[in-house]
C-alpha positions in Angstrom: 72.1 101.5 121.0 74.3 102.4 124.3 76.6 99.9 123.3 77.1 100.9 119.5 79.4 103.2 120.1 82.0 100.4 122.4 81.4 98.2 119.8 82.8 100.5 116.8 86.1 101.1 119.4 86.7 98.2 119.7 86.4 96.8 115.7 88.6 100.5 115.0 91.3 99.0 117.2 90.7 95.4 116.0 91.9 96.3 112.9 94.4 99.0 113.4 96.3 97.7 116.2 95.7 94.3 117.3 95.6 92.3 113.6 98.6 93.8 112.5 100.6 93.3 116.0 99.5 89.3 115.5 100.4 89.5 111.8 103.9 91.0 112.8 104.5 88.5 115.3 103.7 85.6 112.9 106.0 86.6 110.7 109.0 87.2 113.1 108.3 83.8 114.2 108.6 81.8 111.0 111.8 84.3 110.5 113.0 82.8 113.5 112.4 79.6 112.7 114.3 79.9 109.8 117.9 79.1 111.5 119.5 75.9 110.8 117.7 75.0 107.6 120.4 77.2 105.7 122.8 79.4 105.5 120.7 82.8 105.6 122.5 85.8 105.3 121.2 88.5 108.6 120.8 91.7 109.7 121.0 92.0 114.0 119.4 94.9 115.7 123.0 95.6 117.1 123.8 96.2 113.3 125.7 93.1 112.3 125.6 91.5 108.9 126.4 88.0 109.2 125.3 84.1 108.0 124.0 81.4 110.6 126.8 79.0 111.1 124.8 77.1 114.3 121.7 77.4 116.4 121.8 76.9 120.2 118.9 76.9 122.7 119.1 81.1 122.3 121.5 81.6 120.7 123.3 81.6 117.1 126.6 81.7 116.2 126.6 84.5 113.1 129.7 84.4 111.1 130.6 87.9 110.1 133.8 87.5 108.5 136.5 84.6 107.5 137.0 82.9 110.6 135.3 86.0 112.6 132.1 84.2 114.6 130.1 86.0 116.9 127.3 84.7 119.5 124.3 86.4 119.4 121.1 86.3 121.2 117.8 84.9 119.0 116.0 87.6 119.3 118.4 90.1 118.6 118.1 89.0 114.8 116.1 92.0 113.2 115.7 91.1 109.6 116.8 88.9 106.4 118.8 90.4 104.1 117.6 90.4 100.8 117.9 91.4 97.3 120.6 93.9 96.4 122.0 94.1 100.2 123.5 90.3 99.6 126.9 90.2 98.5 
């Protein structure tokens, strides 16, 4: 019955902080795996829009605008953009 109480903790943080971490960090992944297959329009955490143009070992080459192309790290690609922030 001493234990009860440890046990309850640790299913509260189960579920509130260590399933959704995991769940987060599966979807990044299949984000980042994303690169290559096609031409995915981007959102950086440095607050560039741009599409994938190549993938290096770590890097991607993002092209912002005609014949602008920027280097980026691979993990410094935040999100997809989707629906109405696609031009």
């Amino acid at each position: 019955m001493n234990l009860a109480p440890l046990v309850l903790i640790f299913v509260i943080f189960y579920f509130l902080l260590i399933r959704p971490q995991q769940k987060k960090a599966k979807e990044i992944k299949k984000m980042l795996d994303e690169f290559g297959k096609r031409a995915i329009k981007w959102f950086t955490a440095g607050g560039i829009y741009g599409v994938d143009e190549s993938v290096e070992t770590g890097t991607v080459t993002v092209k912002i605008a005609e014949n602008v192309r920027v280097k980026v790290n691979r993990n410094s690609i935040a999100t997809i953009r989707t629906g109405s922030d696609q031009e």
